[in-house]
VMD Tcl script that draws the C-alpha trace (Angstrom):
set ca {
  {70.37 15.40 17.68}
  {70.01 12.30 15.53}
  {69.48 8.74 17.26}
  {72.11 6.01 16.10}
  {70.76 2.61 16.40}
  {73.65 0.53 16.66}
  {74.19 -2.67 15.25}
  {73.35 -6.17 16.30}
  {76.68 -7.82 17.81}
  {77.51 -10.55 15.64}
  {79.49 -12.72 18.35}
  {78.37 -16.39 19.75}
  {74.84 -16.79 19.55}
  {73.66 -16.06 23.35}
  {70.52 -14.77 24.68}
  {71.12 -11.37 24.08}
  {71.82 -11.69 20.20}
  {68.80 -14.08 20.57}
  {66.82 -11.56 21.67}
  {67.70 -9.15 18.86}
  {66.55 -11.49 16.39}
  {63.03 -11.66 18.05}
  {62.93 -7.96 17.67}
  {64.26 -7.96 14.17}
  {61.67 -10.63 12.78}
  {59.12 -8.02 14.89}
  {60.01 -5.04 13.30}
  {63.77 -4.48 12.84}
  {66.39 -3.78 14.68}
  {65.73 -0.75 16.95}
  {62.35 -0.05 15.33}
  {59.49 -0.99 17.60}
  {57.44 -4.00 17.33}
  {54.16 -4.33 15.29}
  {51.60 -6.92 16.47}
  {49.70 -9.20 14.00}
  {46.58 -10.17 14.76}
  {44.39 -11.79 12.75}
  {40.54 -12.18 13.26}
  {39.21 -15.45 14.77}
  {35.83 -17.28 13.00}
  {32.92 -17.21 15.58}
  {32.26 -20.73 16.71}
  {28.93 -19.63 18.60}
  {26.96 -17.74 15.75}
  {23.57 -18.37 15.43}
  {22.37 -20.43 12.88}
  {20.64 -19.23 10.39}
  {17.07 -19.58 10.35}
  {15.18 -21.60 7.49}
  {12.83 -19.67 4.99}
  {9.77 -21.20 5.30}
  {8.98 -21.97 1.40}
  {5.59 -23.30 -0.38}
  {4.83 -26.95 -0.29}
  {4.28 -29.08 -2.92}
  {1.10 -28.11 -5.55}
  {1.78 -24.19 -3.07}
  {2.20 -20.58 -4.23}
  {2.85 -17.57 -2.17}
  {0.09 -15.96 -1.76}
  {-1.08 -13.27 -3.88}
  {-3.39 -11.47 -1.29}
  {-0.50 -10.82 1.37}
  {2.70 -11.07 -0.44}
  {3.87 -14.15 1.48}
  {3.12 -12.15 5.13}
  {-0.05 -13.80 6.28}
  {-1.38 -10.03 7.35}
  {-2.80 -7.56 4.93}
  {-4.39 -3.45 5.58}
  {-7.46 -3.48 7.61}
  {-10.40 -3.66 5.30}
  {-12.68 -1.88 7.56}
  {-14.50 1.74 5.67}
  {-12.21 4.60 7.02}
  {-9.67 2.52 8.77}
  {-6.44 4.78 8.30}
  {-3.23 3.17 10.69}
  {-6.03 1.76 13.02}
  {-7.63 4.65 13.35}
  {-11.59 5.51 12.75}
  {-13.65 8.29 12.77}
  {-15.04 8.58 16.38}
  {-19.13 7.66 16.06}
  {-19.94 10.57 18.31}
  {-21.36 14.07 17.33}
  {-18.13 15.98 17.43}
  {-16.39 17.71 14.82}
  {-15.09 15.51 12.11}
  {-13.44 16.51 8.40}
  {-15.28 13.83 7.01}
  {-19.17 14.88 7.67}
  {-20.53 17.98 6.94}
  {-19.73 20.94 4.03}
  {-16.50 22.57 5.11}
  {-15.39 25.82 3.09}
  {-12.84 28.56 2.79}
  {-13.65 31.78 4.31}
  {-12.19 35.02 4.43}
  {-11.92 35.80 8.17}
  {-9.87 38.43 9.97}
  {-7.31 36.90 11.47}
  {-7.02 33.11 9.90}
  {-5.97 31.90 7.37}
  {-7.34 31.62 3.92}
  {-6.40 28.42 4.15}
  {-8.50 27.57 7.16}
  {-11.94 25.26 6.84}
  {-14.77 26.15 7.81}
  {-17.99 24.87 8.80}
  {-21.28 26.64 9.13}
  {-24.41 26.21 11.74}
  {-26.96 28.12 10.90}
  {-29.31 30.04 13.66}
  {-32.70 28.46 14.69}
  {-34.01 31.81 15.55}
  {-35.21 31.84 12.07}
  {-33.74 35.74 11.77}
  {-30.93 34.20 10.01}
  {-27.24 34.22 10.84}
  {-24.82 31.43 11.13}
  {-21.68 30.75 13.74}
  {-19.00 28.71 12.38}
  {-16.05 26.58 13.44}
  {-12.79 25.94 11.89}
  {-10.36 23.10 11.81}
  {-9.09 22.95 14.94}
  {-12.72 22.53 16.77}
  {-12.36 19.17 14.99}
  {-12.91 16.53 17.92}
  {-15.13 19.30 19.85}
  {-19.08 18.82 20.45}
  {-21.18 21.39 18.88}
  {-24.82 21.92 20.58}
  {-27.50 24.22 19.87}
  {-27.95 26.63 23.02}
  {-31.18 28.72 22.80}
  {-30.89 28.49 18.76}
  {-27.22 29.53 18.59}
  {-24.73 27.04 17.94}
  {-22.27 26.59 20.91}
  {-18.98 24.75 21.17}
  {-19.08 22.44 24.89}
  {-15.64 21.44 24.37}
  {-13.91 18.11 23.71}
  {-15.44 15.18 22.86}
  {-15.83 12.74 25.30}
  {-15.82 9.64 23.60}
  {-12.47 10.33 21.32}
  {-11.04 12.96 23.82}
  {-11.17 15.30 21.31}
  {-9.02 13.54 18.55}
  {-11.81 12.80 16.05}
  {-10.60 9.29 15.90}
  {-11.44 6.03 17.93}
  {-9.09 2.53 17.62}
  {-11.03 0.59 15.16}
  {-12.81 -2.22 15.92}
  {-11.72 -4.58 13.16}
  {-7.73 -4.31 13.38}
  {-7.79 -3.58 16.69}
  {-6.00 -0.36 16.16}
  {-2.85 -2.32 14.48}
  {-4.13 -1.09 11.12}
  {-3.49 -5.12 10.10}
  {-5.44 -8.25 9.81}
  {-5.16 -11.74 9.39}
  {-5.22 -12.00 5.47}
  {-8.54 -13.97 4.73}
  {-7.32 -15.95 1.28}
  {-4.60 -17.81 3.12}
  {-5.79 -17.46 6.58}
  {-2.54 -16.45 7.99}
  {-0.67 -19.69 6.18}
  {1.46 -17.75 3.91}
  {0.89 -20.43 1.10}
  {-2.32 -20.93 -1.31}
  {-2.89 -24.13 -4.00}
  {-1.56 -23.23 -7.11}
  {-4.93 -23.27 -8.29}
  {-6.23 -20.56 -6.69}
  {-6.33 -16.99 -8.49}
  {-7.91 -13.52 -7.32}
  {-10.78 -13.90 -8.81}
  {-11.38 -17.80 -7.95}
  {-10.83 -18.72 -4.28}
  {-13.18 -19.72 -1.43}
  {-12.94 -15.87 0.59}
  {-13.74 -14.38 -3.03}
  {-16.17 -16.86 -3.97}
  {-18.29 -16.28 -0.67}
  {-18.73 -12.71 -1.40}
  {-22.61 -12.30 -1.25}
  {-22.59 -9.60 -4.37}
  {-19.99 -11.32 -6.45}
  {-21.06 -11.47 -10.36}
  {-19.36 -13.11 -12.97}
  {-20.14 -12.02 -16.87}
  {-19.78 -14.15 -19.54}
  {-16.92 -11.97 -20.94}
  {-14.83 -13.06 -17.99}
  {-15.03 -10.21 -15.86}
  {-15.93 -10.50 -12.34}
  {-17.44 -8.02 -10.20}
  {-18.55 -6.73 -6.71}
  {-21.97 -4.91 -6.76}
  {-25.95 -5.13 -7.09}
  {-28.02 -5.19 -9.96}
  {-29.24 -1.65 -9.34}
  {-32.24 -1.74 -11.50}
  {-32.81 -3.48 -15.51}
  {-35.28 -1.70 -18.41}
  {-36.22 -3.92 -20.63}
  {-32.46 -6.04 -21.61}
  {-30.27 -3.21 -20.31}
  {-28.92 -4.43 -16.77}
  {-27.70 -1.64 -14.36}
  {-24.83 -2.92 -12.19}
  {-23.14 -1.08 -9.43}
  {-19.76 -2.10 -8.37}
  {-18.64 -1.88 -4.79}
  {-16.44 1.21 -5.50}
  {-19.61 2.95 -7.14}
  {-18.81 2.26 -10.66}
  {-21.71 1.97 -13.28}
  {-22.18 -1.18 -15.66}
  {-24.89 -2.08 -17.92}
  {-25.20 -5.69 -19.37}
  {-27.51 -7.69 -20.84}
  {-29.46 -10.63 -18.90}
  {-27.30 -13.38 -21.01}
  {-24.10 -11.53 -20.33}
  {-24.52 -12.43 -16.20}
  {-23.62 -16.06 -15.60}
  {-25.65 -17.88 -12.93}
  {-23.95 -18.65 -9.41}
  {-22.15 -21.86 -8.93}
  {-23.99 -23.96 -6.09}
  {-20.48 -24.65 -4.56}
  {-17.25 -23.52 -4.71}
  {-14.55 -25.66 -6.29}
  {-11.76 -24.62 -4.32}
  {-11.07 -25.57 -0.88}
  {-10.23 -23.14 1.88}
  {-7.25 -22.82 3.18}
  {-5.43 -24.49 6.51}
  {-6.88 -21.91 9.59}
  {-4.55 -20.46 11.69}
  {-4.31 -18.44 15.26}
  {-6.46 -15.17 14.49}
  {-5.68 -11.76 14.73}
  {-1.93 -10.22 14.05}
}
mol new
graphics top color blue
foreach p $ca { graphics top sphere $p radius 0.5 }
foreach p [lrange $ca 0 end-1] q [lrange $ca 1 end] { graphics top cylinder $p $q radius 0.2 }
display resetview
C-alpha cells in the first residue's frame, strides 16, 4: 500500500496553512522534520598556560633538555633501583656460568661455592636464588632463604634519587635556563669536578694521572679509558671559575 501525502491547501492563509509552511521550511511537506544544530564556542575554557621561555643573555639548558631533572647519576642506579649492599645473591658480583644440569635450562646461570672441607666439591645456585643469603654450614654452602634487607629482590631504593630514578639537574639547578655562555665543558658544576683536566689540544677530561715515565703521562678517564700525554700537553687549573652558578632552586624532583 503506498502512502499519498496530499497537498498543502492553497486557500486564505490561516493557521493551519501556516503551520504547513513551518513544516515545509523543516523538511517538506509530509516528510519529517530535521533539526539543525550547530555547535556553541566554550566561553569557560581554560586559558592556556604560558611557556616559560629563556630570559635575556638565557639558553635552554643543554644538561636537561629544558626539564630541570636529569637520570640519577648514582653507580648502578637503574629506575631508582640499586643493588641491595647485603650478602645475598646478586647478578652483578661473583662469576656466573652456564651449566649443563638435568632439568634446567641451558640457559640458566650459575654460580659456584666451593666446599671448605678441602675434599673438593662445589654446590651451586642459579638465577632465581638471586636475592637469597648464601652461608657456609659446616663447610657446605647453604641457602637460608631471602634476604632480609631487600626482601629478596636484589635491589634497595637508592639513596641519591630517592628511588624516582631522577634528580635535580646540577648545571641549571632546576632553573631550566643557563647564560648563553655556558657550554658542557665550561660551567661552574663541570668546572668543580676535582679530576677535571684540560689539554692544550682542547680536550677536556675526567680522570687521574695514573702514573708518568719519563714525558709519557698516563691518564685514566672516569669511564676507564687510557690516555698518554706529555707534561706540556696538560694545562694548569684555573684558580677560579669564570662562570657564575646558576639561580638555586627547591631540591629534589
Amino acid at each position: 500500500m503506498t502512502n499519498i501525502v496530499k497537498p498543502c491547501k492553497r486557500s486564505g492563509f490561516g493557521p493551519a496553512c501556516a503551520w504547513f509552511l513551518v513544516a515545509l521550511l523543516s523538511g517538506g511537506c509530509g516528510q519529517p522534520a530535521t533539526i539543525h544544530r550547530q555547535a556553541g564556542t566554550a566561553t569557560n575554557a581554560a586559558p592556556a598556560l604560558a611557556v616559560a621561555e629563556p630570559g635575556p643573555g638565557e639558553k635552554v639548558c643543554f644538561a636537561c633538555n629544558g626539564t630541570g631533572i636529569v637520570k640519577c647519576p648514582a653507580p648502578g642506579c637503574v629506575d631508582g633501583q640499586v643493588d641491595c649492599p647485603g650478602p645475598c645473591l646478586k647478578l652483578s658480583r661473583g662469576v656466573w656460568i652456564h651449566m649443563d644440569v638435568s632439568g634446567h635450562s641451558p640457559t640458566d646461570l650459575w654460580q659456584k661455592f666451593p666446599n671448605q672441607s678441602g675434599m673438593g666439591g662445589w654446590q651451586a645456585f642459579n638465577q632465581n636464588h638471586v636475592g637469597d643469603v648464601i652461608q657456609y654450614q659446616n663447610g657446605v654452602a647453604v641457602d637460608t632463604g631471602k634476604c632480609p634487607i631487600c626482601g629478596g629482590t636484589g635491589k634497595v631504593k637508592c639513596n641519591v634519587c630517592n628511588g624516582t630514578g631522577k634528580v635535580t639537574c646540577p648545571i641549571c639547578n632546576g632553573k631550566k635556563f643557563i647564560p648563553v655562555a655556558w657550554t658542557p665543558t665550561d660551567n661552574p658544576y663541570f668546572n668543580s669536578q676535582p679530576d677535571i683536566i684540560r689539554l692544550a689540544d682542547g680536550r677536556v677530561v675526567l680522570g687521574r694521572i695514573a702514573g708518568q715515565i719519563g714525558d709519557d703521562i698516563t691518564i685514566v678517564t672516569r669511564d676507564k679509558k687510557v690516555l698518554h700525554v706529555k707534561p706540556s700537553d696538560i694545562l694548569p687549573k684555573p684558580e677560579t671559575n669564570t662562570n657564575s652558578p646558576a639561580a638555586q632552586t627547591s631540591p629534589g624532583v
